[in-house]
C-alpha positions in Angstrom: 19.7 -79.2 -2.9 16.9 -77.0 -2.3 18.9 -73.7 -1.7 18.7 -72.7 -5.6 17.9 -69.2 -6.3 14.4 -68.3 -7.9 14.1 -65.3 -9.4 10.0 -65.2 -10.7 7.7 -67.9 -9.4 4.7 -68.3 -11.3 1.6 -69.8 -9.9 -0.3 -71.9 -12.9 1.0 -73.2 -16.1 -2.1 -72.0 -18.5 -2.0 -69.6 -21.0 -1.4 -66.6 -19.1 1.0 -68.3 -17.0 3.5 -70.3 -19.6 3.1 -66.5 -21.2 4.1 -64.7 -18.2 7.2 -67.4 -17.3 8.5 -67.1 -20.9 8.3 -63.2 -20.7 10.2 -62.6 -17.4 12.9 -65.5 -18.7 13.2 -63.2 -22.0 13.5 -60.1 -20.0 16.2 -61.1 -18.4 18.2 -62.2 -21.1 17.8 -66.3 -20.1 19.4 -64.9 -16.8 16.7 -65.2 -14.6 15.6 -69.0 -13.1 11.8 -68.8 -13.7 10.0 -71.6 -11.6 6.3 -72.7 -13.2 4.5 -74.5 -10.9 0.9 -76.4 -11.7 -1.1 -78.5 -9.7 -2.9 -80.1 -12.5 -2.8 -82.9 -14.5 -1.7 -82.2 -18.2 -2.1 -82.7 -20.9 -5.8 -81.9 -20.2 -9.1 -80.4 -21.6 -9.6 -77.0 -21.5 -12.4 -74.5 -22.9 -10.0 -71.5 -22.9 -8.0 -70.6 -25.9 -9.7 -72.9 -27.8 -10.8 -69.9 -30.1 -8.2 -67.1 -30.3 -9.2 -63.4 -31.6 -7.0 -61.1 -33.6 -5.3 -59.9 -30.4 -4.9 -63.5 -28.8 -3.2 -64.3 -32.4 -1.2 -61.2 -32.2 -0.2 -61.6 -28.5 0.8 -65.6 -29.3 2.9 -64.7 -32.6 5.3 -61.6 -30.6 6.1 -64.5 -28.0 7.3 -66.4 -30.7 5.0 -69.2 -31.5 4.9 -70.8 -34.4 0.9 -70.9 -35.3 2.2 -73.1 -38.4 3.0 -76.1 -36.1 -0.5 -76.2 -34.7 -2.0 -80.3 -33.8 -3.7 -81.6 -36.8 -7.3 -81.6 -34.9 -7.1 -78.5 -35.1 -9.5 -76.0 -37.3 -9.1 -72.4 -38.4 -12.1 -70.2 -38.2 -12.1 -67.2 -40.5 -15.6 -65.7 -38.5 -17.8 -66.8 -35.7 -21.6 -66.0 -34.9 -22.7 -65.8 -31.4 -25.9 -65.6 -30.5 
């Protein structure tokens, strides 16, 4: 049956939008029926967030990720250079 209700749609399952569903579905109370949809592929390779700044961190850790469970290939920068 197609007829459900949908309360937020959100266009694109990256960062901003696995954010943005799990903020309106929190907002609500787990009330609201929040619908990501993605047209790509996953898991797949991706340049962004592959190095978060304090305010990515901070942003991640008040949504409620654990940074402690993080894949093993991963490596923790203490300070970049760009040049």
């Amino acid at each position: 049956d197609h007829a459900e209700r949908i309360d937020v749609l959100v266009i694109g399952a990256g960062v901003a939008g696995a954010s943005a569903a799990l903020s309106a579905a929190r907002a609500l109370d787990g009330r609201a029926r929040v619908l990501v949809v993605e047209r790509a592929d996953w898991p797949r390779q991706k340049v962004c967030g592959c190095c978060l700044g304090a305010h990515g961190v901070a942003s991640i850790r008040r949504l409620g990720v654990d940074l402690q469970a993080t894949p093993a290939d991963c490596i923790a920068l203490d300070r970049i250079r760009v040049t």
